[in-house]
C-alpha positions as CSV (number, residue, x, y, z in Angstrom):
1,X,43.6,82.5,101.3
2,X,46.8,82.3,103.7
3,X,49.0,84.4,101.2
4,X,46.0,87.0,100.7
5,X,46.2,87.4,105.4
6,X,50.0,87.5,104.9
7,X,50.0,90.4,101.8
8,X,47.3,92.1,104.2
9,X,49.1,92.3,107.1
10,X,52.5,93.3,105.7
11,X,50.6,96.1,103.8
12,X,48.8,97.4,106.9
13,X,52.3,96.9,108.8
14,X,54.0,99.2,105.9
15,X,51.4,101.6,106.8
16,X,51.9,102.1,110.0
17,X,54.8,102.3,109.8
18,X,54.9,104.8,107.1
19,X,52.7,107.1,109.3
20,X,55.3,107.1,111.9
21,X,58.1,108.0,109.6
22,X,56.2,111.0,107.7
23,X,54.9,112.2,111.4
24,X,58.9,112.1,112.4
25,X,59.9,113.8,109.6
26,X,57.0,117.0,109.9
27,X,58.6,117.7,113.1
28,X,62.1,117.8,112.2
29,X,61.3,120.8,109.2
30,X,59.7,123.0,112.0
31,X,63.7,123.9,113.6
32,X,62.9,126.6,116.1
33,X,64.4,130.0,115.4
34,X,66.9,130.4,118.1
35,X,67.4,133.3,119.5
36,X,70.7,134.9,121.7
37,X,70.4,137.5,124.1
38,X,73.3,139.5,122.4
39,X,71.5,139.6,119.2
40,X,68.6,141.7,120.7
41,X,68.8,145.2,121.5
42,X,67.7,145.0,125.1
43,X,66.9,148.7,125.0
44,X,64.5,148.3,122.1
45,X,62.3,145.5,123.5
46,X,58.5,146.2,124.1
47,X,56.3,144.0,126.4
48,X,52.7,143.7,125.8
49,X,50.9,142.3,128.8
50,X,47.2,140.8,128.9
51,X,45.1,143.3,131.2
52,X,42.6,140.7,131.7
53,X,41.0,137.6,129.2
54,X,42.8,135.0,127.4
55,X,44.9,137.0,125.5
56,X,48.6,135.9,126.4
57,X,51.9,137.8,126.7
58,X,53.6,139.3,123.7
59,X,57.2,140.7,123.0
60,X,58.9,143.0,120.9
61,X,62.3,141.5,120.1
62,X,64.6,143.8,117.9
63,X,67.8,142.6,116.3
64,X,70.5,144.8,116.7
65,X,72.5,144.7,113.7
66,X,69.9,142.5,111.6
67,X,68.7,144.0,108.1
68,X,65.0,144.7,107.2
69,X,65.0,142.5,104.5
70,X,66.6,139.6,106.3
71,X,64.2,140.0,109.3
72,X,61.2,140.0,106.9
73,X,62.6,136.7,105.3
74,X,62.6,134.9,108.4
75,X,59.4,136.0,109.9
76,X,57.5,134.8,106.6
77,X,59.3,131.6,106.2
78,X,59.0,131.1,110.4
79,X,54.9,131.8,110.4
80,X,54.1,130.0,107.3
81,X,56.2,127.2,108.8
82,X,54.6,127.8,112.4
83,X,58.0,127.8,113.3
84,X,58.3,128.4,117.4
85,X,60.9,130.7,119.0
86,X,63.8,129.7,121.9
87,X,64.9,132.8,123.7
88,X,68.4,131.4,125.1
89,X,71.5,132.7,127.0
90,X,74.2,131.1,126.1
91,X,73.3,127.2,126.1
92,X,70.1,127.5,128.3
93,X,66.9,128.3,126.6
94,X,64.8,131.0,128.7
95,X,61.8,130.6,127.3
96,X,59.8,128.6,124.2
97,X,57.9,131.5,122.4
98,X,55.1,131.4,119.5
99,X,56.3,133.5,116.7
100,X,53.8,136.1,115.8
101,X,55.0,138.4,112.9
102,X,57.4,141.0,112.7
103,X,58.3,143.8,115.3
104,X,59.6,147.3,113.6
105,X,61.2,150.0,116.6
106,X,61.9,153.3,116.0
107,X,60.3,154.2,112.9
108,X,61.0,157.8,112.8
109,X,62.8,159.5,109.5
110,X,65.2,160.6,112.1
111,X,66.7,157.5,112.9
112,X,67.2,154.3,112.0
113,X,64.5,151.7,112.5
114,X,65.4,148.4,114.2
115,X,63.7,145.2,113.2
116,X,62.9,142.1,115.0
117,X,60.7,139.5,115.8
118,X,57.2,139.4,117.5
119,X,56.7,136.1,119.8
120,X,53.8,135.4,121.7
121,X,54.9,133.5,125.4
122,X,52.6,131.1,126.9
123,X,52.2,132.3,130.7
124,X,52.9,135.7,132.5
125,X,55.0,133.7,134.5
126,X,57.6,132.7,131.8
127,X,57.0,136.6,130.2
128,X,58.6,138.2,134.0
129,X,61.3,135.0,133.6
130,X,62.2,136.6,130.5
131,X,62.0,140.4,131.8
132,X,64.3,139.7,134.4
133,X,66.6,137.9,132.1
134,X,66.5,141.2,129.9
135,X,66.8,143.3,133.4
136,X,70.3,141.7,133.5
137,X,71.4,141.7,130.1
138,X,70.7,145.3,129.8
139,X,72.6,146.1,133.4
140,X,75.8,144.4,131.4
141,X,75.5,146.9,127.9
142,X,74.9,150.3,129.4
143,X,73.8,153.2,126.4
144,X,74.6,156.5,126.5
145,X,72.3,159.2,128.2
146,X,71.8,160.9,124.4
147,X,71.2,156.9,122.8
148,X,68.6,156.8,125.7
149,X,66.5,160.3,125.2
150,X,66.7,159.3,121.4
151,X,64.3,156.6,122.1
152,X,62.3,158.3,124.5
153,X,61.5,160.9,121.7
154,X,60.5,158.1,119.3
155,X,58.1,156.5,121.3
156,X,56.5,159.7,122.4
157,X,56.0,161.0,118.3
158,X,54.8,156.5,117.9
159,X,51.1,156.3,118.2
160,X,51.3,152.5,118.9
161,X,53.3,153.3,122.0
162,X,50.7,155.7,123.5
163,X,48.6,154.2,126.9
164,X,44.7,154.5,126.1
């Protein structure tokens, strides 16, 4: 009877501990994406803000020099993975993001359409953290006037850029 408590408390031991290891392990295969500054096109980012409810903040973050199919990749590997996303400068992370789906700027035959991510913040107050961090990084890469009215035009001829 003693070695049957023994074998019974060594197998619920193992299972606990078990647990614990497979729980340890589930958080280490969601990585976050990390994302730099320098790799988004400052120019090209869209904000949508919650006029009123529970809906939260969203942004529009396109790569500059990232490929559609690479961008595609990610974004299906990151949501089936619920993968979240770190919007950093340098080494300090400006704000922990939900990653949505994939963000498409500029889709006009004219020119050429920039891809990125869609993230979802968790608070207005951390969406205006990150505008002003983008308010900075796009006062340090200045485009040209004819870069600038190119991307006026496109959002005017893009319905989903229209205010109802």
């Amino acid at each position: 009877m003693q070695n049957h408590r023994i074998r019974f408390a060594l197998a619920l031991g193992f299972l606990v501990c078990g647990a614990h290891m497979v729980t340890a392990q589930q958080i280490s295969s969601n990585a976050p994406i990390m994302v730099q500054l320098a790799e988004i096109d400052c120019f090209g980012v869209w904000e949508w803000a919650p006029a009123k409810g529970p809906e939260s903040p969203r942004l529009g973050l396109p790569y500059r020099d990232m490929e559609q199919s690479d961008v595609e990749t990610l974004v299906s590997v990151g949501v089936a993975m619920n993968r979240s996303v770190w919007i950093m400068v340098g080494q300090r992370v400006v704000a922990e993001c939900s990653l949505v789906g994939e963000f498409v700027c500029g889709q006009d035959a004219k020119s050429k359409s920039e891809y990125g991510l869609l993230v979802r913040l968790d608070s207005v107050t951390e969406a205006q953290t990150v505008g002003a961090e983008l308010r900075l990084e796009r006062l340090k890469v200045q485009p040209s006037l004819d870069e600038l009215i190119r991307r006026g035009k496109n959002r005017l001829n893009d319905e989903k850029f229209w205010i109802p």
